[in-house]
KEKENU-550004 format. One record per atom (N, C-alpha, C): x negated, y, z negated; residue in three letters. Coordinates in steps of 0.001 Angstrom, whole numbers, plus 524288, in hexadecimal, padded with zeros to 5 digits. Layout:
! KEKENU-550004
XYZAla ...
***
This chain:
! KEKENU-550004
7FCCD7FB3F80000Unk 800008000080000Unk 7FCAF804EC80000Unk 7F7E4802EF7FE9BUnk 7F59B809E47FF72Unk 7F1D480A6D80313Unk 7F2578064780656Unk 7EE6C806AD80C09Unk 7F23B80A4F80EF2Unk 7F7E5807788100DUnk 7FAEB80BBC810CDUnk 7FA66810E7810C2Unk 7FBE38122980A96Unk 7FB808188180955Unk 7F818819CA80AA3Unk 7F15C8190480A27Unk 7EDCC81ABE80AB7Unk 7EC9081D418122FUnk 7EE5D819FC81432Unk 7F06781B4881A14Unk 7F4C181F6381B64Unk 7F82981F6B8182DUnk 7FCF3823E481968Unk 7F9ED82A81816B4Unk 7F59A8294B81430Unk 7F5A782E6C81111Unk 7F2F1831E9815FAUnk 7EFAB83107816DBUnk 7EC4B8321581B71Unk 7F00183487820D9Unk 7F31F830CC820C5Unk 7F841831F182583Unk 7FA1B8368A8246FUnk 7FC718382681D94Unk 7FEA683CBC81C86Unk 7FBC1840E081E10Unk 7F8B483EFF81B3DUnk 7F3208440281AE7Unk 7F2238459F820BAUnk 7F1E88443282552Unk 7F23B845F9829A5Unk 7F62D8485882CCAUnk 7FA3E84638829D1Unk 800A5848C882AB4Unk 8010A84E588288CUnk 7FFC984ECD8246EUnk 7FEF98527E822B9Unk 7FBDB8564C82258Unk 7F796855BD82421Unk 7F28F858C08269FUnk 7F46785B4F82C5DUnk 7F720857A482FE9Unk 7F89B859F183697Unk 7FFDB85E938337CUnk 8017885AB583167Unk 805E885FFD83077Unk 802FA8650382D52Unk 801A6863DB82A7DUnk 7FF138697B82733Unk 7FC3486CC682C94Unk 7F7C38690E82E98Unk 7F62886D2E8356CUnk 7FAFD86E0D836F6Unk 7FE7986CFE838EEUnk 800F586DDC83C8BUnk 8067B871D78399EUnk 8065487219834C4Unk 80748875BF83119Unk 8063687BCF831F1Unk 7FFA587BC8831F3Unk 7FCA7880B8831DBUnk 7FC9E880D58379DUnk 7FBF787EEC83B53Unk 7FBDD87F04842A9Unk 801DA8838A84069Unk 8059D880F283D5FUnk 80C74883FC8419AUnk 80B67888D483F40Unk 8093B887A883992Unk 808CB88E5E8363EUnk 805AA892E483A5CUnk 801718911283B71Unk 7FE4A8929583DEAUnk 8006889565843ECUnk 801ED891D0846F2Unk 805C8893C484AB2Unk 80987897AB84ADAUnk 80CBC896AF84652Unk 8117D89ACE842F4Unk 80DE289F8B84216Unk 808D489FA984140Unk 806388A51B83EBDUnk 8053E8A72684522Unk 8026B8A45F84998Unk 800B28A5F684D44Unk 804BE8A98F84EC0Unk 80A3F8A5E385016Unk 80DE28A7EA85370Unk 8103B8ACF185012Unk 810A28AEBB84B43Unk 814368B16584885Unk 80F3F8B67284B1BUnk 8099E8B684849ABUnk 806138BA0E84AFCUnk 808978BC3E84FF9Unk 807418B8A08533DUnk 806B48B85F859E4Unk 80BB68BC5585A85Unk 811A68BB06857D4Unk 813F58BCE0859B4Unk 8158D8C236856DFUnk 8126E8C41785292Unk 8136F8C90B84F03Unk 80FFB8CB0285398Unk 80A7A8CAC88557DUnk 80AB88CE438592FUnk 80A768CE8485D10Unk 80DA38CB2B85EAAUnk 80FE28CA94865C7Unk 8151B8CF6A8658BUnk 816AE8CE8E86078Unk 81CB78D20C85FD9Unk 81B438D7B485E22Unk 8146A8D98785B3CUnk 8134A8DD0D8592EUnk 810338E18D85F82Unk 80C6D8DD448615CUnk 80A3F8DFF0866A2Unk 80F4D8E12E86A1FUnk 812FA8DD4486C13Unk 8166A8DE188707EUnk 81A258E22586E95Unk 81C038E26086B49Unk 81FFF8E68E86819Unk 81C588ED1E868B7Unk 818FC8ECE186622Unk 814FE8F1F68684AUnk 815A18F28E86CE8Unk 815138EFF5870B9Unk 813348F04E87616Unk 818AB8F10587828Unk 81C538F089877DBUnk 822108F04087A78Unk 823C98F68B8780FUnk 8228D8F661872ACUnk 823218FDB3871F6Unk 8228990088874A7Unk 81B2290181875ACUnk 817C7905D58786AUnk 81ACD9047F87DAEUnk 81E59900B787F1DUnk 81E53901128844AUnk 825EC902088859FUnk 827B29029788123Unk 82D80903AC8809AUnk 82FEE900228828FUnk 82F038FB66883D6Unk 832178F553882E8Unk 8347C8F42F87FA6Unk 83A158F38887F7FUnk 83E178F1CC87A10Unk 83CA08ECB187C7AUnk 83C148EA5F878EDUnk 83BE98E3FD8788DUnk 839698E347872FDUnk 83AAF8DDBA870C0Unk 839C68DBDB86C5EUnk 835C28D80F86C00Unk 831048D6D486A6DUnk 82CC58D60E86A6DUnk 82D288D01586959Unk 830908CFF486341Unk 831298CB2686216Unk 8346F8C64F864F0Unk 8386D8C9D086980Unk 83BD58C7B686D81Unk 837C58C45A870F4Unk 834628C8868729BUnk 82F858C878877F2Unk 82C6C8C31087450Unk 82BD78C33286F85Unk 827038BF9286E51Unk 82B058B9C986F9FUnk 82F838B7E586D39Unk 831A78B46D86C98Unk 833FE8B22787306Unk 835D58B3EF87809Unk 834728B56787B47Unk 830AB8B29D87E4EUnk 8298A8B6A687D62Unk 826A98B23987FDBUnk 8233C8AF3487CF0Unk 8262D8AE028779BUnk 8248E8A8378755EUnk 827DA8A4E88793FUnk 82CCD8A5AD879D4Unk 82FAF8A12687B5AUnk 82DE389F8F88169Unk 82E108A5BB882C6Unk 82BF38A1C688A99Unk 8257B89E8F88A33Unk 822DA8A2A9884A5Unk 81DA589EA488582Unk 81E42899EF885A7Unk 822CD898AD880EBUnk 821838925587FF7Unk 8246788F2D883D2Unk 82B22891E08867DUnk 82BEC88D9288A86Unk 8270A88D318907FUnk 825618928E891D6Unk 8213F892E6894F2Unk 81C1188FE8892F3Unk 819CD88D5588E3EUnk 8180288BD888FD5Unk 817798853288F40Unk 81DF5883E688E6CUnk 81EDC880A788E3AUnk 820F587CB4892C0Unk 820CA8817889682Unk 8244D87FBB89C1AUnk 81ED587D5789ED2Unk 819AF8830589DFFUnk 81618881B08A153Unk 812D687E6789F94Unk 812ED87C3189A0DUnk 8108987682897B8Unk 8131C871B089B0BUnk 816F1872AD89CFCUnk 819B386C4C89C2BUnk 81ACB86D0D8A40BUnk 81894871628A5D0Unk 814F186FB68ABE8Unk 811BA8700A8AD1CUnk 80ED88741D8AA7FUnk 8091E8751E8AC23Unk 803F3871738A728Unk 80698872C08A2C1Unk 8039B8709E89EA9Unk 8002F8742A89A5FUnk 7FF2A872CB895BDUnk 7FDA7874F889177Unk 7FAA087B27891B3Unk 7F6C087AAB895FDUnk 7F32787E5E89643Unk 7F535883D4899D0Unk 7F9208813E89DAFUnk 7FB7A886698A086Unk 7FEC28894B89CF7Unk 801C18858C89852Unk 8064E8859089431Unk 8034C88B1C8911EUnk 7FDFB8885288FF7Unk 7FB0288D2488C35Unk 7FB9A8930288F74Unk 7FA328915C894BCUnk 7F902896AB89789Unk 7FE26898A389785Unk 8029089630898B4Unk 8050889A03899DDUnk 809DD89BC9894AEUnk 808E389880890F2Unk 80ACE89B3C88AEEUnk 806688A13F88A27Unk 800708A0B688B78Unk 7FD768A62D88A75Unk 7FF748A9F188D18Unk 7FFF58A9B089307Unk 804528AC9089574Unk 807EE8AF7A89495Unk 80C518AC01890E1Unk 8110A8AD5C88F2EUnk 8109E8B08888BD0Unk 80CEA8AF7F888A8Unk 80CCF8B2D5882D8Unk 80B248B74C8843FUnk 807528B70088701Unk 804B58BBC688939Unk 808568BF3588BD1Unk 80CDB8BFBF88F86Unk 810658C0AB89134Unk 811788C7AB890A5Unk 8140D8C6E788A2EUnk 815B48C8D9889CEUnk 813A98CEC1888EBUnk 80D4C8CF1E88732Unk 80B548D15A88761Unk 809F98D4AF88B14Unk 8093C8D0498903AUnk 806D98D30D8946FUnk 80B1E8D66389728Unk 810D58D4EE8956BUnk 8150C8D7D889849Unk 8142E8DBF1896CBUnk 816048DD5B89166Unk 8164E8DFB888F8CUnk 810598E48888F35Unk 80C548E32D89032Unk 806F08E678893C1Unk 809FC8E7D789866Unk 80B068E5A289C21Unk 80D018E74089FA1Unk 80FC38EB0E8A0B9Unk 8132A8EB9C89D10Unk 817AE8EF2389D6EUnk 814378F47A89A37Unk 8119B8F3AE8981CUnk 80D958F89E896B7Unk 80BB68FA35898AEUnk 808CC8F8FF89D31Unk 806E88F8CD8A268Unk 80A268FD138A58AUnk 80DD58F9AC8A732Unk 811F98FCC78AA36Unk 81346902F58A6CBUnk 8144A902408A249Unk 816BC9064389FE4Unk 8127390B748A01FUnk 80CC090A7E89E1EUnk 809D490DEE8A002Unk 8085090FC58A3C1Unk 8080E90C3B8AA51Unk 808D390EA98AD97Unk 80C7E911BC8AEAFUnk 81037911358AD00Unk 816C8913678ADF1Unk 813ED919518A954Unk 81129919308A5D9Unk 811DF91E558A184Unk 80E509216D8A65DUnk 807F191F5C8A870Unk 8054C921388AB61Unk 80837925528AF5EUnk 80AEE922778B28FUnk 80D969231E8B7ACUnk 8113F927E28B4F1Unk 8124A929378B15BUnk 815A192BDA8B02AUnk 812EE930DA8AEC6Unk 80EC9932048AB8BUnk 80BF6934BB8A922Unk 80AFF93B808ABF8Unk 807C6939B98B058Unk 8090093E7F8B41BUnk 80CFD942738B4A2Unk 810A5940D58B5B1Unk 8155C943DD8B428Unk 81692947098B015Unk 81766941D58AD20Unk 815A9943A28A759Unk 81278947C28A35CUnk 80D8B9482E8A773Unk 80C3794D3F8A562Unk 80C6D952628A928Unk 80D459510A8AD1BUnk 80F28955098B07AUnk 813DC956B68AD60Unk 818A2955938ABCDUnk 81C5C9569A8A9DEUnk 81C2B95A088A3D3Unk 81704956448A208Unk 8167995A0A89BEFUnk 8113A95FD489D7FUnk 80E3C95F6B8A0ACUnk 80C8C963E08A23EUnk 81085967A68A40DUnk 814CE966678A752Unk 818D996A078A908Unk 81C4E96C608A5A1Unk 81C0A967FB8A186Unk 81F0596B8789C9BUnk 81D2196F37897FCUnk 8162D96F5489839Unk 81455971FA894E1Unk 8114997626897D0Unk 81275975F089EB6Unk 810D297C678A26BUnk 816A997F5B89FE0Unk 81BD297BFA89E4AUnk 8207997E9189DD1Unk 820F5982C989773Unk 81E8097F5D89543Unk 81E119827288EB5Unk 81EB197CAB88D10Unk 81FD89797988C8AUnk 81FE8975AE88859Unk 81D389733288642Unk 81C3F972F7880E9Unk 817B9970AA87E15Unk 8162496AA687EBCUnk 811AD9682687DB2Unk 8121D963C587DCEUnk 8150795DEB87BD6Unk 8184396200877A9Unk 81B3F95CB587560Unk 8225D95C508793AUnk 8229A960A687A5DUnk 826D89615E87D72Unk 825EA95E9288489Unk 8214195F6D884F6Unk 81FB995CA6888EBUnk 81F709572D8889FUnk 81DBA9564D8853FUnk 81E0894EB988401Unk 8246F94DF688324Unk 828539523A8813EUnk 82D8A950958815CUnk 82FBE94FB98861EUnk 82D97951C788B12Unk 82FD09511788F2DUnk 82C8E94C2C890ABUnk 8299194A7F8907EUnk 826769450F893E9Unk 82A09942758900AUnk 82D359424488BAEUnk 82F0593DE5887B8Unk 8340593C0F88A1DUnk 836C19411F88C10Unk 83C1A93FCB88EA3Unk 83C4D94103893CCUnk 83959941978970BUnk 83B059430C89BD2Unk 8378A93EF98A017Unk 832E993D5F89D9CUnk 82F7E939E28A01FUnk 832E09346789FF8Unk 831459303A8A498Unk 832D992B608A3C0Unk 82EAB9299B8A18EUnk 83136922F089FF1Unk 82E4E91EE889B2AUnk 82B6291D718A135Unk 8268091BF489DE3Unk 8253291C92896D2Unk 8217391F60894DFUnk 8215E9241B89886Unk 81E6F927F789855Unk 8210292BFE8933AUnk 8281592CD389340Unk 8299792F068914CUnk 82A0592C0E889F7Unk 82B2A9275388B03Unk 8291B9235F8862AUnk 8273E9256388422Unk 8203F9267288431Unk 81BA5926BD882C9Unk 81BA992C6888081Unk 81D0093001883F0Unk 81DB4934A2881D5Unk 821519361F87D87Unk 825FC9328D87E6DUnk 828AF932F987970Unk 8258A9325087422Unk 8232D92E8E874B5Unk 81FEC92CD986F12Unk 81D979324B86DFDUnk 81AAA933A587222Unk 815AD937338704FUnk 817A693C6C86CDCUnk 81D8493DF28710BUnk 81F55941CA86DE4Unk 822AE941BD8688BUnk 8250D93D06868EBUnk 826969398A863C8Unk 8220393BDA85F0DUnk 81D76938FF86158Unk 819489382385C74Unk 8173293FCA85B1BUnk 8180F941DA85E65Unk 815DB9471385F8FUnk 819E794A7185AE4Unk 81DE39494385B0CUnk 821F394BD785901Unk 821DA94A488539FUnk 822319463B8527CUnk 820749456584CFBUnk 81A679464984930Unk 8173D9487684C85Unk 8148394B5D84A89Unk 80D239488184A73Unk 80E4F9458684E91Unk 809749426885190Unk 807639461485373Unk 80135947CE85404Unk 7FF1294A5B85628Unk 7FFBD947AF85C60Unk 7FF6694A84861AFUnk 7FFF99481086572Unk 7FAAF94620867FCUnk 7F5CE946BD867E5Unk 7F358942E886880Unk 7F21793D96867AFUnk 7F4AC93D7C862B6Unk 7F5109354A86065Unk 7FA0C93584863A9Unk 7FE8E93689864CFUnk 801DF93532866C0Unk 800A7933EC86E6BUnk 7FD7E936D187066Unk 7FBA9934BA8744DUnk 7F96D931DD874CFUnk 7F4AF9311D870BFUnk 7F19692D4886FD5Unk 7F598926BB87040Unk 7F8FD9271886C1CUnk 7FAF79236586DBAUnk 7FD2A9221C8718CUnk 8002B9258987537Unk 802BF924A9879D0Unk 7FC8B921E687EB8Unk 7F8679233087DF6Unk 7F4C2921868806BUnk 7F4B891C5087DB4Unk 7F3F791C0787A69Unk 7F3CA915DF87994Unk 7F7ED9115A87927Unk 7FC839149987A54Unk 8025D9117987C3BUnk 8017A90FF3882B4Unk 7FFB29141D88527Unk 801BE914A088AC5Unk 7F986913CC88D77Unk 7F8B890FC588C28Unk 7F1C490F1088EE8Unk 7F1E19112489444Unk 7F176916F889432Unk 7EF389186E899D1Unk 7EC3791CCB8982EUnk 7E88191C5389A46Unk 7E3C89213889AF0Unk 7E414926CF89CA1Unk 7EA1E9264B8A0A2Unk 7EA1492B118A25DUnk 7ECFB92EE589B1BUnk 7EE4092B3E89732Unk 7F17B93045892CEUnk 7EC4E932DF88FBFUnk 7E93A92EEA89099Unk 7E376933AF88F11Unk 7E2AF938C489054Unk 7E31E937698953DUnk 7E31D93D8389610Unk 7E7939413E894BEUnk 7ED2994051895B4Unk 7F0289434F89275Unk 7EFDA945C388CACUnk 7ED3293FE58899EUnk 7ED3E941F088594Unk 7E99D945FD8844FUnk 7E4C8945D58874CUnk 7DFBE9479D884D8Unk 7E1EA94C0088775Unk 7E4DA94E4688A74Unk 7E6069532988C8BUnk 7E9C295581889A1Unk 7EE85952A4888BAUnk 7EFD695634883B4Unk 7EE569568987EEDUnk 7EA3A9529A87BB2Unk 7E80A9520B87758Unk 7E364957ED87788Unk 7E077958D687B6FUnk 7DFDD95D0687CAAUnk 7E0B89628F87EA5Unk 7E5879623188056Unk 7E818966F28806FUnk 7EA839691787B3FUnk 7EB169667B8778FUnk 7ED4F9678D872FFUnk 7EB1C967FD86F0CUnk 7E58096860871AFUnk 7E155968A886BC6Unk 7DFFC96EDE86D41Unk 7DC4596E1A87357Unk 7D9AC9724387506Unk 7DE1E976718785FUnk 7E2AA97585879EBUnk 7E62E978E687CC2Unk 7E3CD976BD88172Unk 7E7A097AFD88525Unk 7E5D697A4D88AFFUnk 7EB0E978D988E67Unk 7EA3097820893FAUnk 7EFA09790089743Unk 7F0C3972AC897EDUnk 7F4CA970F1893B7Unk 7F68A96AD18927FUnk 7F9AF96ADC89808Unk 7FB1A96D0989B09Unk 7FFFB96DB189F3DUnk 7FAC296A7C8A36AUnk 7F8FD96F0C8A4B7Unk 7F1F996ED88A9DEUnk 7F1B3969CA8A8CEUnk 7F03A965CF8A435Unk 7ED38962978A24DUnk 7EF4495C748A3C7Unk 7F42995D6A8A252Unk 7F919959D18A31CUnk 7F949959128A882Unk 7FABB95CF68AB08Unk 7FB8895DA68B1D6Unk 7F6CF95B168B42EUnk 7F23595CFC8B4B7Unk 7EE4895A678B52EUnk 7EC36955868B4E8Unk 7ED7B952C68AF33Unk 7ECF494F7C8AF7DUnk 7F25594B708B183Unk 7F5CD94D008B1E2Unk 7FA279497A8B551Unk 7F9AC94A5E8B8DDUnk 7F5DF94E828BEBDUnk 7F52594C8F8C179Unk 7F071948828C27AUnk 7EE36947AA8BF08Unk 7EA969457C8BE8DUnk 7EAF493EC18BED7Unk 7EF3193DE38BB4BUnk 7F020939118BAB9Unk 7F611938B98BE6CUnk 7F5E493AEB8C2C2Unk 7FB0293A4F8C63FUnk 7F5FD938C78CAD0Unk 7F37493C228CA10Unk 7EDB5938E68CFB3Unk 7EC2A932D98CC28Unk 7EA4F933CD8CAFAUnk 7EA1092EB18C7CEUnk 7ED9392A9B8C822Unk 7F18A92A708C893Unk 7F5EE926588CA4DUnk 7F7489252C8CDC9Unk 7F572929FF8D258Unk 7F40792A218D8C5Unk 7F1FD925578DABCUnk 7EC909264A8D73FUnk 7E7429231B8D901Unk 7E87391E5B8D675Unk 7EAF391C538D2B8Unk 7ED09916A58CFEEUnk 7F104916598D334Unk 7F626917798D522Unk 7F85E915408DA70Unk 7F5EA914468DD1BUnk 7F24A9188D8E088Unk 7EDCA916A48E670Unk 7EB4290ECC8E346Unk 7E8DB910D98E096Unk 7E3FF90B9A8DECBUnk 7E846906ED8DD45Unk 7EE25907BE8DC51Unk 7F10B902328DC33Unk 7F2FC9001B8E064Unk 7F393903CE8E476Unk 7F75E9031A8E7BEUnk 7F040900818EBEDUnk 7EB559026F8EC1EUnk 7E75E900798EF8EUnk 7E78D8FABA8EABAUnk 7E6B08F9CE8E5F2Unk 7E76B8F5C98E48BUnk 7EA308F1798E3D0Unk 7EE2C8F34E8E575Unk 7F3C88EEB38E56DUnk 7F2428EA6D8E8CBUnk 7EFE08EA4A8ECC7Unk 7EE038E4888EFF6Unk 7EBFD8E0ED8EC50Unk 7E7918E2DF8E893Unk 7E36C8E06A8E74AUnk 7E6478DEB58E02DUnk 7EB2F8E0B18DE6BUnk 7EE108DDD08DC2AUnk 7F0B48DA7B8DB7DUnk 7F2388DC568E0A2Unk 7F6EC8D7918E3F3Unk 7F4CB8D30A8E5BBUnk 7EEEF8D2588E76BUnk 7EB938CDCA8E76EUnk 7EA0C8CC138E214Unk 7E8EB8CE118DCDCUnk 7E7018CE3F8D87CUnk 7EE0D8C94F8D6DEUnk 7F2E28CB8D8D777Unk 7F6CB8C7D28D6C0Unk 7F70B8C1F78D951Unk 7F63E8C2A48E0A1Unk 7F5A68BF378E23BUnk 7F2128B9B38E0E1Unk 7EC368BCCE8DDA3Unk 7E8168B8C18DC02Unk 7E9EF8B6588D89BUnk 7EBB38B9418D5ABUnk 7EF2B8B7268CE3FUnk 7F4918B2358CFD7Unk 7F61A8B4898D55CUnk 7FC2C8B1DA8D4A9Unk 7FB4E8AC2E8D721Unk 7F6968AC498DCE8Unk 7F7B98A9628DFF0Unk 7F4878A3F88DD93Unk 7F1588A46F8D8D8Unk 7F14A89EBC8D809Unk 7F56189BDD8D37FUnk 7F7B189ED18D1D6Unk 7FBF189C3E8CEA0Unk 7FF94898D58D33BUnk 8018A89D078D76FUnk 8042989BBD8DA17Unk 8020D8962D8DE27Unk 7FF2D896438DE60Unk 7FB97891388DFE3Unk 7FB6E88CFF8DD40Unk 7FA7C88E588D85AUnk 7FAAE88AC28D4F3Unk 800B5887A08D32FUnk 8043488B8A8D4B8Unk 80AAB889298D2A4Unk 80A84884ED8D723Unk 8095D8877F8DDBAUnk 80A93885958E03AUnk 8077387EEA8E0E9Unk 8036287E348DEC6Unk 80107879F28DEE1Unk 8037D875D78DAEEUnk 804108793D8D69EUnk 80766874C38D28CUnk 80D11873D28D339Unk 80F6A875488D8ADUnk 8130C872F08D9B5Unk 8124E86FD78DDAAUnk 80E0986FB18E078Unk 80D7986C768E43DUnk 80ABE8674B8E026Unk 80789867C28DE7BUnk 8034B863718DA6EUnk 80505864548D564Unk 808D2863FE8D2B5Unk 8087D864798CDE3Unk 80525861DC8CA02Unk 802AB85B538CBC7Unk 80088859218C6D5Unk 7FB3D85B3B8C82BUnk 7F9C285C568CCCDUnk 7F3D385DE18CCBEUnk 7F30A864A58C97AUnk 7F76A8658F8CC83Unk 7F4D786C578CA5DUnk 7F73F86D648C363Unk 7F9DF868948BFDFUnk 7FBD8867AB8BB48Unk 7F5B8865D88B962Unk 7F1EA864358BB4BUnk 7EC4F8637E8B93DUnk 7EB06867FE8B845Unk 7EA4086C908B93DUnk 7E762872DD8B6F6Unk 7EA51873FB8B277Unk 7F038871028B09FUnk 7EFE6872538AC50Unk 7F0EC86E748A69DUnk 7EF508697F8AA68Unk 7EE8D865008A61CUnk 7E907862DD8A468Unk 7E4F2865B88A773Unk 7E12C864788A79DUnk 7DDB8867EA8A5B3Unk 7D9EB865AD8A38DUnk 7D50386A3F8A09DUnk 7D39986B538A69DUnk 7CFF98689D8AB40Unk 7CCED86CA58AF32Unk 7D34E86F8C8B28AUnk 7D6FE86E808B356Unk 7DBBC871F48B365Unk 7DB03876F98B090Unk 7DA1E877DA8ABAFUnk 7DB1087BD08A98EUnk 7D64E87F108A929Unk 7D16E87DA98AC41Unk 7CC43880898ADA0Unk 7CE5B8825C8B359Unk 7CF0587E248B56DUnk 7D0B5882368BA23Unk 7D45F8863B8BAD2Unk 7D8D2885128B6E7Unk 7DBB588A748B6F5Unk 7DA0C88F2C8B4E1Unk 7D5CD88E3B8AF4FUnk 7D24C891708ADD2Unk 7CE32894D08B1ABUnk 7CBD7891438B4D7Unk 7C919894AC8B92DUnk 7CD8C896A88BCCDUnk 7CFBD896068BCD8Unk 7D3E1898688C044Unk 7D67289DAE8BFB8Unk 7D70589CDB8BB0FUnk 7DAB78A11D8B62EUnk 7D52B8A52D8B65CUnk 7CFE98A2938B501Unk 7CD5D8A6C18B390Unk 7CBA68AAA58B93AUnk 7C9548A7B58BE3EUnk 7CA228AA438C2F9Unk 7CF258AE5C8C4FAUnk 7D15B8AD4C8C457Unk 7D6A58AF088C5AFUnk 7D8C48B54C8C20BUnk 7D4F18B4688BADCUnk 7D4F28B8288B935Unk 7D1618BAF68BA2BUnk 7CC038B9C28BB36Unk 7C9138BD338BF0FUnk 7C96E8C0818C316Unk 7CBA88BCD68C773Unk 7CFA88BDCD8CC5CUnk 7D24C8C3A78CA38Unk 7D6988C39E8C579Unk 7DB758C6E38C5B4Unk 7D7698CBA38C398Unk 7D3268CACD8BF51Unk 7D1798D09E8BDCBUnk 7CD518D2278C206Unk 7CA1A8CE1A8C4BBUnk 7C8A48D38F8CA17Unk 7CA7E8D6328CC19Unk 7D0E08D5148CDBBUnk 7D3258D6E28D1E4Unk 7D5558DA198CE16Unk 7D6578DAED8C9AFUnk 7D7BA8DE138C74CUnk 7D5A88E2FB8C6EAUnk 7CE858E0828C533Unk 7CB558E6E98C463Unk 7C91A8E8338C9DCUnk 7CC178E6548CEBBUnk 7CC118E7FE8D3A4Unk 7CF108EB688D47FUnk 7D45E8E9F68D266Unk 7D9CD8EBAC8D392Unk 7DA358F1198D20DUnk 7D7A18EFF18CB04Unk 7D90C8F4EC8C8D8Unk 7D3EC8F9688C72BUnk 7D7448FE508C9C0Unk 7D4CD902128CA9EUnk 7D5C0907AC8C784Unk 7D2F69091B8C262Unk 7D48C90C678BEC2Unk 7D345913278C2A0Unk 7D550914C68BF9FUnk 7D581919EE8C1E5Unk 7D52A91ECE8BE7EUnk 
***
């Protein structure tokens, strides 16, 4: 009877050693994901502000948890484990990059607008109006999200913000180079005096040539983008088309360790490929 026991204790003891791991593995997990998603909901929530997106962060996170996991559960159970990984990183990644995107857009859209913009507040301070009355008209009369932005500034201005931190921040809401110079032109007109009207005008024609010469250089670059897409698109598209013709052969790149070197050299050429043609493409000004 105690050759027995002496055999079962050992059994426990290992039973209980893999649940206790596998205990601290779920705790552990539970800590990752609760992190992961305080600031997936803390960064994206910021970022949907500065950019005046109503949407709910914690909606967006729950969302693309769920397409990660049927996505990468669809592409496990045809392609297999390792594409499964790639394209759950993808997913998660997602939401981020949209959401860049649309920042993107939105600052070109503040850029494109700007010119005007100070043509309009120079025209109102050749008229008599001071500078805070002038930022009242870019607040309501300008379109978004030029007029957005200005709202804040005069918002923050009115409550008794000096207006250089208040530009300051609008430069670091809106990443474009051309509000440097605005600012440093009125940050200096308001220390030393001088003709803020001349200064303004000037420099909006300045940055209206300037947007000249960035149309000319997109519109001579648009070929060499439009090939920069073609390189990126046409081997996926190659690739679908082969794994419907061969499915068990071309199902080896992703069941297989030398499969997943070759997609690696592939992936890594191909990212080479997209940033030459990139720092070909793109041309600062």
């Amino acid at each position: 009877m105690d050759a027995p026991a002496s055999l079962l204790q050992p059994r426990y003891l290992a039973i209980g050693c893999v649940f206790v791991v596998m205990l601290m593995l779920l705790l552990l997990i539970r800590r990752v994901a609760h992190a992961y998603e305080s600031a997936f909901v803390a960064s994206l929530g910021t970022r949907l502000k500065q950019n005046f997106v109503v949407a709910n962060p914690q909606v967006l996170f729950a969302i693309s948890v769920s397409v990660t996991i049927v996505l990468a559960c669809f592409i496990h159970l045809t392609l297999g484990p390792a594409a499964a990984l790639i394209a759950a990183a993808i997913s998660l990644l997602a939401p981020s990059i949209i959401v860049r995107r649309l920042a993107m857009r939105r600052t070109k859209r503040f850029i494109y607008q700007l010119p005007d913009a100070l043509l309009a507040l120079a025209s109102a301070l050749r008229a008599g109006s001071n500078l805070a009355k002038g930022l009242d008209l870019l607040a309501t009369r300008q379109p978004v999200p030029l007029s957005q932005e200005f709202t804040i500034v005069l918002a923050e201005y009115r409550v008794g913000r000096q207006l250089a931190h208040s530009l300051a921040d609008l430069r670091r809401r809106i990443d474009a180079p051309e509000l440097d110079l605005m600012n440093t032109a009125m940050n200096v007109s308001r220390r030393s005096g001088g003709n803020l009207a001349e200064t303004l005008e000037a420099l909006a024609r300045t940055l209206q040539e300037k947007a000249q010469i960035e149309g000319k250089i997109d519109a001579l670059t648009s070929m060499g983008r439009a090939q920069g897409w073609v390189v990126g698109v046409l081997p996926l598209f190659i690739g679908l088309v082969l794994y419907q013709q061969q499915p068990d052969r071309m199902r080896l790149l992703f069941t297989q360790w030398y499969g997943w070197a070759v997609l690696g050299v592939v992936a890594a050429m191909m990212s080479l490929a997209a940033w030459m043609i990139r720092k070909i493409v793109r041309i600062d000004v």
